[in-house]
C-alpha positions in Angstrom: 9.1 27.4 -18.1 9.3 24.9 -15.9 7.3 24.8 -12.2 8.3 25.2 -9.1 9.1 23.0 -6.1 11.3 22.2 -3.6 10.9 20.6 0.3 9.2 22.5 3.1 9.5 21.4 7.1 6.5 21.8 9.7 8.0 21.5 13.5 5.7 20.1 16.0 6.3 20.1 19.8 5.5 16.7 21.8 1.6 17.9 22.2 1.5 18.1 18.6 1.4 22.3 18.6 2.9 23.9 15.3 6.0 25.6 16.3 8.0 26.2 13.4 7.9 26.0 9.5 10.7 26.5 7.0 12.2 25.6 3.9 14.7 22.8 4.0 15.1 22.5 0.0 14.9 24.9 -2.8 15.4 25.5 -6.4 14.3 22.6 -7.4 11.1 21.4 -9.9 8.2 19.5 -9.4 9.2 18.0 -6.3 7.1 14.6 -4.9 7.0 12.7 -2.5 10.7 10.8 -0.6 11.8 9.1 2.2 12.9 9.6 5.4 16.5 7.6 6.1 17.7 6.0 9.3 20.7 8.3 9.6 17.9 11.6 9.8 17.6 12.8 6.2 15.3 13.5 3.8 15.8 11.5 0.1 12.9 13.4 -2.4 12.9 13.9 -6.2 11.8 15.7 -8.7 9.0 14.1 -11.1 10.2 15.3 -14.3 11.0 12.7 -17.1 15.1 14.4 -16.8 14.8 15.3 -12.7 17.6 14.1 -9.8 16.8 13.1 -6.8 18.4 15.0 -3.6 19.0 14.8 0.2 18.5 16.8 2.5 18.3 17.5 6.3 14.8 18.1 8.1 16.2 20.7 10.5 16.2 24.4 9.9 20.1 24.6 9.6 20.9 21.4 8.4 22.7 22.4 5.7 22.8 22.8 1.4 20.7 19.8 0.0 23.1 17.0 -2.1 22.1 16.1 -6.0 22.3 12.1 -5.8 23.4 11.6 -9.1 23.4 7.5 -9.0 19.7 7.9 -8.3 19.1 8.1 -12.8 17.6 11.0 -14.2 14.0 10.3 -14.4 10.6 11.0 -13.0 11.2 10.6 -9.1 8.5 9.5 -7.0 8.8 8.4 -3.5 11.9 6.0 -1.7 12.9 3.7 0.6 15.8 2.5 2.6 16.6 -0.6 3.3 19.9 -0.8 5.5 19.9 -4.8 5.8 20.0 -5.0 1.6 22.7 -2.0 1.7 20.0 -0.7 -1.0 17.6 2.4 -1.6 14.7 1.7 -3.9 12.9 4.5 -5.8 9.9 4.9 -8.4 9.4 6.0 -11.4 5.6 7.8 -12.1 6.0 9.5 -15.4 2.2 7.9 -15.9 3.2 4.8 -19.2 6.4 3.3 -19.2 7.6 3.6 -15.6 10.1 1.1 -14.3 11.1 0.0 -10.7 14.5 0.8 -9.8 17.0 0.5 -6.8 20.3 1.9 -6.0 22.8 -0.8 -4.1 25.7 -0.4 -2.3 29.0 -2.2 -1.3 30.0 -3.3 1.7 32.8 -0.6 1.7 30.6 2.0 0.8 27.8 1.1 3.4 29.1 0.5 6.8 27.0 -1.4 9.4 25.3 1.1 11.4 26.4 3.8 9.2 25.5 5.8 5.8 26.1 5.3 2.3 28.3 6.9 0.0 26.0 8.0 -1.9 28.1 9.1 -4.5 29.4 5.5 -4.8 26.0 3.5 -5.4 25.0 1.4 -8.7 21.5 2.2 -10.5 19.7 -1.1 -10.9 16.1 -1.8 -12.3 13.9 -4.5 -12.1 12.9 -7.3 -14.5 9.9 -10.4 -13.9 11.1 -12.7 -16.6 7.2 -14.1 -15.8 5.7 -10.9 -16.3 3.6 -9.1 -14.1 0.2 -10.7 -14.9 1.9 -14.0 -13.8 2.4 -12.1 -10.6 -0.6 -10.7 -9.8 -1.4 -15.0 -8.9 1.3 -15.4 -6.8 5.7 -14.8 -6.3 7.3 -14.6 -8.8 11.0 -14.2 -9.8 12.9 -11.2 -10.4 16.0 -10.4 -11.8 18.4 -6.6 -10.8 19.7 -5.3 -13.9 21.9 -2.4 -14.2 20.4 -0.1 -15.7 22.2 2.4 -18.1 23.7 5.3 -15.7 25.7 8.1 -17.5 23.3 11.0 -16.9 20.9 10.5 -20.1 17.1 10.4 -18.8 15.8 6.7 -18.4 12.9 7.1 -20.7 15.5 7.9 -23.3 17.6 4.7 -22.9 15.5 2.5 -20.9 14.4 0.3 -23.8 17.8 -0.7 -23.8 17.5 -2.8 -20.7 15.2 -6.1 -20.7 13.2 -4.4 -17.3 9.5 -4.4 -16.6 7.1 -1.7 -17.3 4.5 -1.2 -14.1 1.3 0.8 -14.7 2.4 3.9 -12.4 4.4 3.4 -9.6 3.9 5.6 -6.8 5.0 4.8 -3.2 7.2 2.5 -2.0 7.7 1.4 1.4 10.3 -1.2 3.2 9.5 -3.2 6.1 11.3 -6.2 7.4 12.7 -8.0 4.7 10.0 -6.5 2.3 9.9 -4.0 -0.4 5.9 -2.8 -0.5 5.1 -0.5 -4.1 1.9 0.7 -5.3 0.7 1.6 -8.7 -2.1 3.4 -9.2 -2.8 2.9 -13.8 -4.0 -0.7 -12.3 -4.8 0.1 -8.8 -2.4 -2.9 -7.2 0.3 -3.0 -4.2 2.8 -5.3 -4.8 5.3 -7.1 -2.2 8.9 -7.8 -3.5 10.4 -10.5 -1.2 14.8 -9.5 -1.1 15.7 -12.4 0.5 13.2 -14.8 -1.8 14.0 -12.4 -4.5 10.2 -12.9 -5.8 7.8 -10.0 -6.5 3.8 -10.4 -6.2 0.4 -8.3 -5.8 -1.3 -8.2 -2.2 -3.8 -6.2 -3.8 -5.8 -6.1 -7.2 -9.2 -5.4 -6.8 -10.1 -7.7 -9.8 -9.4 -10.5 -7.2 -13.2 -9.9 -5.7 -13.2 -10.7 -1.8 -9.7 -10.7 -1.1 -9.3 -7.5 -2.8 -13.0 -6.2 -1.9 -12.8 -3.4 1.7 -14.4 -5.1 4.9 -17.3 -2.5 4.9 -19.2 -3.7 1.6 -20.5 0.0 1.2 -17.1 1.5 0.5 -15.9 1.2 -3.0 -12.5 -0.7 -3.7 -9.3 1.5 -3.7 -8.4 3.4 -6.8 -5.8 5.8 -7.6 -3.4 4.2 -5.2 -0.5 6.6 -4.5 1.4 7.1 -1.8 2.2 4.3 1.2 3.2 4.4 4.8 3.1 1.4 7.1 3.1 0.7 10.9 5.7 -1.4 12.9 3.1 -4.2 12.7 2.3 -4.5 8.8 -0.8 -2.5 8.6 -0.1 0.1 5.3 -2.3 3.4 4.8 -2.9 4.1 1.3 -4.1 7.2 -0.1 -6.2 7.9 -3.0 -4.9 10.4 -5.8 -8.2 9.8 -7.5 -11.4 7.6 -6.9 -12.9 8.9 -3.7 -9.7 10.5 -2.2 -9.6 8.3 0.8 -6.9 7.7 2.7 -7.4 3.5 3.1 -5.6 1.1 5.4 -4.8 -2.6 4.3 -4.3 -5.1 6.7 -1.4 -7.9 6.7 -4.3 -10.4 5.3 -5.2 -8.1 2.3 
């Protein structure tokens, strides 16, 4: 049978006190990580190689969770919205043969200041014609394809698309003008540029003192997962292996 999962809700009051906990999503499998959107909702999926993705509201009554069925039917991992690119962009972390996708919206179906339709939305994934090895040096290209979309599993039909294959994506954030991913098979964060269109890593820690911590003592990262980043570029990272840290890098790598 398959496990368990689901989305659960901690409340705190503005001193930071617990004051309430709940369920906000249930019935669901192997839930991971999501996103938080700017319209107050909570994007999460399951990581299954057939899950959905879903969204639901933070709040107690909030009402019944949606299934996002232009999301693809894969193994969900974490989002992020970006409202300028009218696009939501999503990993894959089945552990080999994970893509990088997006969903992208119309201008009809995503008004200025306003919420998708997210029933409405095409499934895209990502090809570097260079390869990613060419852009672990520097920007590279990339190309959206849309991916196929009619409820079979990725893994099953991705072949069929000319996309990338990244070594385990994990989290994803955006942050003006920037899409920010990590995977954690090779240990790298990579920066895709939307208006440059152009993807590269910020971090490999082959790359020796660029990718090497300030404090020589400490190790270099590994097992990147999950990302979140302040206003002003610096991004915490946190360790689903190596020495479980939870790591900041800096805009300067």
């Amino acid at each position: 049978g398959q496990l368990g999962g689901g989305v659960g809700a901690l409340r705190f009051d503005a001193e930071g006190n617990l004051v309430d906990a709940y369920a906000c999503q249930t019935g669901t499998t192997t839930n991971c990580s999501g996103g938080a959107t700017p319209w107050g909702t909570w994007i999460n999926g399951e990581e299954i190689a057939d899950g959905y993705m879903f969204e639901c509201s933070p709040l107690r009554d909030g009402g019944a969770p949606v299934r996002l069925d232009r999301f693809g039917r894969k193994a969900h991992e974490m989002v992020a919205v970006d409202p300028d690119g009218r696009a939501i962009y999503h990993t894959e972390d089945f552990g080999d043969g994970d893509r990088f996708y997006r969903t992208r919206f119309d201008a009809a179906d995503w008004p200025a200041d306003g919420r998708p339709a997210m029933d409405r939305g095409v499934l895209q994934v990502m090809q570097v014609p260079d390869g990613i090895e060419a852009a672990r040096l520097g920007p590279v290209p990339i190309v959206w394809l849309d991916a196929i979309d009619d409820g079979t599993p990725q893994r099953d039909v991705a072949d069929q698309v000319p996309s990338t294959v990244f070594a385990g994506n994990e989290g994803v954030w955006y942050l003006s003008g920037f899409v920010f991913f990590s995977t954690k098979s090779d240990d790298n964060i990579w920066a895709i540029d939307v208006a440059a269109g152009t993807v590269e890593s910020i971090y490999n820690p082959a790359d020796g003192p660029i990718g090497s911590p300030v404090d020589p003592s400490e190790p270099p990262m590994a097992g990147v997962d999950n990302i979140a980043m302040t206003l002003d570029g610096e991004m915490l990272v946190v360790e689903d292996g190596g020495d479980m840290r939870c790591m900041v890098l800096l805009p300067d790598r």
